[in-house]
C-alpha positions as CSV (number, residue, x, y, z in Angstrom):
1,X,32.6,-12.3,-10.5
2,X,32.3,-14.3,-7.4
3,X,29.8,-17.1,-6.9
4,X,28.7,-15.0,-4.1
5,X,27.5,-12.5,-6.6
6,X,26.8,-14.1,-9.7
7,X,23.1,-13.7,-10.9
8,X,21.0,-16.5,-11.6
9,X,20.8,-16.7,-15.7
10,X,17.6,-16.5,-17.2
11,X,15.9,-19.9,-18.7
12,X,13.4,-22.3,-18.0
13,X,12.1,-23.1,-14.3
14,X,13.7,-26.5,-14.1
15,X,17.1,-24.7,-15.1
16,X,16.3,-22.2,-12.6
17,X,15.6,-24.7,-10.2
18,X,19.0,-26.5,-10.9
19,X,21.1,-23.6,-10.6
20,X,19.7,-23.1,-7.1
21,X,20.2,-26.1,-6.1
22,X,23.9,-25.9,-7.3
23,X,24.8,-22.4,-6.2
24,X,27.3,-21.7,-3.3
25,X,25.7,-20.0,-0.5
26,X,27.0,-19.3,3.5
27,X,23.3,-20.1,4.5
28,X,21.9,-23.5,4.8
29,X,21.3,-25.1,1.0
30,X,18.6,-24.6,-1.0
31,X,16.4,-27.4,0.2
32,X,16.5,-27.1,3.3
33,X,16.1,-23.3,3.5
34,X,13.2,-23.5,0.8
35,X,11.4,-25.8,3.4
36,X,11.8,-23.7,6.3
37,X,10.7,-20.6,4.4
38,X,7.3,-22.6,2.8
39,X,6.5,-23.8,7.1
40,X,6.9,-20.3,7.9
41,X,4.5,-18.7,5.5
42,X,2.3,-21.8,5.2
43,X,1.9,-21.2,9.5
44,X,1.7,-17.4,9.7
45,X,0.2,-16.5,5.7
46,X,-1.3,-19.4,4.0
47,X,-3.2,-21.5,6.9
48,X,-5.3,-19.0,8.1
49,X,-6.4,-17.7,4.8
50,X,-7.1,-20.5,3.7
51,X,-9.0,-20.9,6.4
52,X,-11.5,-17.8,5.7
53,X,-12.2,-19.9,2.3
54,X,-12.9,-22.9,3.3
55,X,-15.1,-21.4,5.6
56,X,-16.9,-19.0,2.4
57,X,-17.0,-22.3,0.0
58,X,-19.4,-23.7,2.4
59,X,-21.3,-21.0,1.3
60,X,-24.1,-21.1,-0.7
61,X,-24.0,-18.8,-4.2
62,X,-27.0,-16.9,-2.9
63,X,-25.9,-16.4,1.1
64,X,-22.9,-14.8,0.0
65,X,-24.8,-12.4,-2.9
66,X,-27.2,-11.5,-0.6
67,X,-24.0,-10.5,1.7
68,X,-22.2,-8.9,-0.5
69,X,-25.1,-7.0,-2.4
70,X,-26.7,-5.7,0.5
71,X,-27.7,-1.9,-0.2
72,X,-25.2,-1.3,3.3
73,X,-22.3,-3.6,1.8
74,X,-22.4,-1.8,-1.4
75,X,-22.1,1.4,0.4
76,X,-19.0,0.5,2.1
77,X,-17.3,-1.2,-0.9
78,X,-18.1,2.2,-2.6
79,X,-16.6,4.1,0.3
80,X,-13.3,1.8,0.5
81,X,-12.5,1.3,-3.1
82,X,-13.0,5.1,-3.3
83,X,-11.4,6.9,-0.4
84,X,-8.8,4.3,-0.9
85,X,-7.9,5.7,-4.3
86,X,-8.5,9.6,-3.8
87,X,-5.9,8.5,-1.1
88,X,-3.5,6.2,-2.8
89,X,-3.7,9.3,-5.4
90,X,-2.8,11.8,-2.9
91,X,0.0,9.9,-1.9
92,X,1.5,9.0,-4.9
93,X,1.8,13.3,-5.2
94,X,3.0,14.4,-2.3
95,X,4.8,10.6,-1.6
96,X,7.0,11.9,-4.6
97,X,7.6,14.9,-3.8
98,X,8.6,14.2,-0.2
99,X,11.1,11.6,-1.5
100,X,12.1,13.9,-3.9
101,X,13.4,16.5,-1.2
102,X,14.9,14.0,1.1
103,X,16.8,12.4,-2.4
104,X,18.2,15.6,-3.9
105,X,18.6,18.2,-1.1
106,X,20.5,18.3,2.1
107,X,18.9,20.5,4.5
108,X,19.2,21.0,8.8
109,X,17.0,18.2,10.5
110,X,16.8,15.9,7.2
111,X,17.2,13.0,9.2
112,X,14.4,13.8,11.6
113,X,12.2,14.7,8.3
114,X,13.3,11.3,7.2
115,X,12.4,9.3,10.2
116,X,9.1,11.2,10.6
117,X,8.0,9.4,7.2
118,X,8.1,6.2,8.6
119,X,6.2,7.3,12.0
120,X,2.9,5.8,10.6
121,X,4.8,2.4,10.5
122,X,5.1,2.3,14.0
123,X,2.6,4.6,15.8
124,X,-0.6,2.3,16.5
125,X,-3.2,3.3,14.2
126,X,-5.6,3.4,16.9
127,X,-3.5,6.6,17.9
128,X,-3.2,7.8,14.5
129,X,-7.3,8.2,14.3
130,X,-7.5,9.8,17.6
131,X,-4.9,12.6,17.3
132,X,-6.9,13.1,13.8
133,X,-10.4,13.3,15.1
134,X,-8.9,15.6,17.9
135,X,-7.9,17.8,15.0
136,X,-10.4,17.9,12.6
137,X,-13.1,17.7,15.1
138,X,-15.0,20.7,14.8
139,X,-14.1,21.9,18.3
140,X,-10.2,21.1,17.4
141,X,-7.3,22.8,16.3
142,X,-7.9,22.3,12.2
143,X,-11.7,22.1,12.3
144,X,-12.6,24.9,14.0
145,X,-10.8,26.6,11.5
146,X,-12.8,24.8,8.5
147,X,-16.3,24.4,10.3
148,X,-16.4,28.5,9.1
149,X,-16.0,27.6,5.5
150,X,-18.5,24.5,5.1
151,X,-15.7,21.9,5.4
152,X,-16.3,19.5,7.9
153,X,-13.7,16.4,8.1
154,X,-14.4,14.5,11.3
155,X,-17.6,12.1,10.9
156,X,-17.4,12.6,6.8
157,X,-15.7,10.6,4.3
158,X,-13.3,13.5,3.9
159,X,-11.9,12.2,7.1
160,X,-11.7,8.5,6.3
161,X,-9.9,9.8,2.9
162,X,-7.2,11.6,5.3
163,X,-6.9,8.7,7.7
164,X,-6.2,6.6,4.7
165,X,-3.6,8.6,3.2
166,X,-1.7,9.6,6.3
167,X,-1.0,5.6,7.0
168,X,-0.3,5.3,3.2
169,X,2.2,7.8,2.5
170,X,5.1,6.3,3.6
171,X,4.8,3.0,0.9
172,X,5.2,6.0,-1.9
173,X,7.7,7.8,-0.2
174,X,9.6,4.2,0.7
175,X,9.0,3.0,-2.8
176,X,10.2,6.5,-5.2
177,X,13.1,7.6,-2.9
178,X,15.6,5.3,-3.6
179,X,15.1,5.4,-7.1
180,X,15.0,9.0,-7.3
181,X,18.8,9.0,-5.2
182,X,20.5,6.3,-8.2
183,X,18.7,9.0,-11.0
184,X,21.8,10.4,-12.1
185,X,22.3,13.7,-12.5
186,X,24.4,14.1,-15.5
187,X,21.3,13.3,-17.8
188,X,19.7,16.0,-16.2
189,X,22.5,18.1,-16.7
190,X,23.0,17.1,-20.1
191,X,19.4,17.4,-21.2
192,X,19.8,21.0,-20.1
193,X,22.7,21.2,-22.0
194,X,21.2,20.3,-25.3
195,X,18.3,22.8,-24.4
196,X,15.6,21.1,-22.8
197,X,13.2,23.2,-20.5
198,X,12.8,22.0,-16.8
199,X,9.4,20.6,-17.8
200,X,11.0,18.9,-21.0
201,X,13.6,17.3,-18.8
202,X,11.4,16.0,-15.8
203,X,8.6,14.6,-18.4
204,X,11.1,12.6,-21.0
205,X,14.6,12.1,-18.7
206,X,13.1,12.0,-15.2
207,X,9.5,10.8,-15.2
208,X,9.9,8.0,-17.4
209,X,12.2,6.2,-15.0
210,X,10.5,6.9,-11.8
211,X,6.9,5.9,-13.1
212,X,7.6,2.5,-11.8
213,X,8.4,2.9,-8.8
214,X,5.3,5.3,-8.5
215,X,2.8,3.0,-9.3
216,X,4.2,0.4,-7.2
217,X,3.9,2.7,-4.0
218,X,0.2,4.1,-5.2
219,X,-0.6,0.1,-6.0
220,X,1.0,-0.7,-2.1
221,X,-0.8,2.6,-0.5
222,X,-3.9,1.4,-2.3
223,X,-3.8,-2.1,-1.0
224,X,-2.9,-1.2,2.6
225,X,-5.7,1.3,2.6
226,X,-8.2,-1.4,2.2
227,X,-7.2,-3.0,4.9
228,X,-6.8,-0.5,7.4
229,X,-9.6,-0.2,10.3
230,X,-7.5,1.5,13.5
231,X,-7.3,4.6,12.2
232,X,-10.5,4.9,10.9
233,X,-12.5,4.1,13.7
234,X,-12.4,7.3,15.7
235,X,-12.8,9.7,12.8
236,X,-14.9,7.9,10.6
237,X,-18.0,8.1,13.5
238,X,-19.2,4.2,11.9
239,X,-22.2,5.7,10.4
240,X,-23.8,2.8,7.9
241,X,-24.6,3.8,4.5
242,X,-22.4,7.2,5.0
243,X,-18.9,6.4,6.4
244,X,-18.6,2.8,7.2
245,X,-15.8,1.1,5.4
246,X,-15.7,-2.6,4.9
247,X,-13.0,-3.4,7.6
248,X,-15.8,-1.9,9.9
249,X,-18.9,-3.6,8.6
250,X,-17.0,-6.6,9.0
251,X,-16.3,-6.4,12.8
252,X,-19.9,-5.3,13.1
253,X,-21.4,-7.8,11.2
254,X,-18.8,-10.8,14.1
255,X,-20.3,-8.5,17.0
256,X,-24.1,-9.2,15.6
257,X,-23.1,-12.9,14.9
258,X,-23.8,-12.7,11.7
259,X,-20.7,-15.4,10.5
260,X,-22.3,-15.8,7.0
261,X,-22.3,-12.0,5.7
262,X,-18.7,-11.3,7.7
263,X,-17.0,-14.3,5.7
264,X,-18.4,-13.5,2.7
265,X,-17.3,-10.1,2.4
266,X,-14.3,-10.8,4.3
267,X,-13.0,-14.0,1.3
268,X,-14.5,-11.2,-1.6
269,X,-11.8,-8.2,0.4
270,X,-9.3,-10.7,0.5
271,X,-9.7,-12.1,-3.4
272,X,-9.2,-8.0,-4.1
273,X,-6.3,-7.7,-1.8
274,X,-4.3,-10.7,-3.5
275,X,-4.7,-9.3,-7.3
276,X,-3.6,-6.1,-5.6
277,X,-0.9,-7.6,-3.9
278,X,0.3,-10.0,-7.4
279,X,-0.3,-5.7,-9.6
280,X,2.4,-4.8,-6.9
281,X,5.1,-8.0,-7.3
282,X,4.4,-7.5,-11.8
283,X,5.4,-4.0,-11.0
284,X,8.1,-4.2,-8.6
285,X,9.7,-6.6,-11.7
286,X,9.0,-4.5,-14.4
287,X,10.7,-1.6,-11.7
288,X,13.6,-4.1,-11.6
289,X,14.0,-3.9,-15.5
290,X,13.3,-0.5,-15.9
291,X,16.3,0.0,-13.9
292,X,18.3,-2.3,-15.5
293,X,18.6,-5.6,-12.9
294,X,18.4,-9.1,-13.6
295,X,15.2,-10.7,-12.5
């Protein structure tokens, strides 16, 4: 095995940190590249979030429960946390089984399937939200076909759900695919062999190894759908207490001036965003293990 390619050994940080430091690499050495890396995310990651809390610890305990208690914060925490999920749970469904056509079956216009997946990526989500509310509207294409059954999506948390889970599907479809194409096939076959139903063999041969990988892309839809605010401010309608979400109470709360309730919901978002963020690195090890790499 070439330096190249050899894998750092397991041990102690400070033996870690040594082998780093002595490891061949055609980039600059470790020093030097470790320090341009920690400017980099100190300028663009760290220094402005760190900002936002040293701007909430001048905060008094009371100024930011009052902000964050408020009956119409409440009501958009509930909103977010729960549209988020129903659509981080949506995703992790049909993000697996979307991966799982595009991994095991070759079909005319795969490609195109395969590059429409990553459209929310790069269409604004501005966009997104409009070409949704022009849908679901109840003059549009999809709602005037619901508004006769009762089901009404623009305006209603139904419609922040589906906002949410169209700019989330991709992290579950990104996350389970390539997994799902390194599966290899002669367990399967095998399994069937020794005469295991198709349910037996996708709940004790298949499932086991892509759960990882799935709950990484539900944790990663989960945490980008509590951030998102472009596509849901067309088809959400803003109402308070009904379908604001907290990106969106946020922004309202800078338009009214209101500095004191913005930062403190804004540095609470953020302290749920980072655990989110530090579930999805734990899982995207224990992925790593699962599938038998070196950390």
């Amino acid at each position: 095995m070439t330096p190249a390619t050899t894998i750092a050994p397991r041990g102690t940080w400070s033996q870690r940190l040594a082998y780093a430091l002595k490891r061949p690499s055609p980039l600059p050495g470790f020093p030097l590249a470790f320090t341009i890396a920690l400017v980099g995310l100190g300028a663009m990651v760290v220094l402005p979030l760190s900002t936002l809390f040293v701007r909430a610890s001048g905060l008094s305990f009371a100024e930011i429960r009052d902000a964050v208690m408020a009956p119409r914060s409440l009501a958009a925490f509930e909103l977010s946390f729960g549209a988020s999920f129903v659509a981080a749970a949506a995703d992790a469904v049909f993000g697996f089984i979307v991966a799982w056509v595009l991994a095991r079956y070759d079909f005319p216009g795969r490609s195109i399937v395969d590059a429409l997946v990553d459209l929310p990526f790069a269409l604004p989500t501005a966009v997104a939200g409009l070409v949704l509310t022009t849908l679901y509207a109840k003059n549009g294409w999809f709602g005037q076909l619901l508004a006769p059954l009762g089901i009404d999506v623009a305006f209603t948390p139904l419609g922040v759900t589906l906002a949410l889970a169209f700019t989330g599907l991709p992290f579950v479809v990104r996350a389970v695919q390539p997994v799902i194409e390194d599966l290899d096939v002669d367990v399967e076959e095998a399994a069937a062999t020794l005469g295991s139903t198709r349910r037996q063999t996708f709940l004790r041969v298949i499932l086991p190894g892509l759960l990882p990988p799935l709950l990484t892309g539900f944790t990663m839809a989960f945490a980008r759908a509590l951030g998102e605010y472009g596509s849901i401010v067309f088809i959400s309608g803003n109402m308070p207490m009904r379908t604001e979400i907290v990106p969106l109470l946020i922004v309202t709360k800078l338009e009214q001036y209101d500095y004191v309730g913005a930062t403190a919901i804004a540095a609470v978002m953020l302290v749920f965003a980072f655990a989110l963020l530090l579930c999805t690195n734990l899982l995207h090890r224990w992925t790593r293990r699962r599938i038998g790499a070196t950390v």
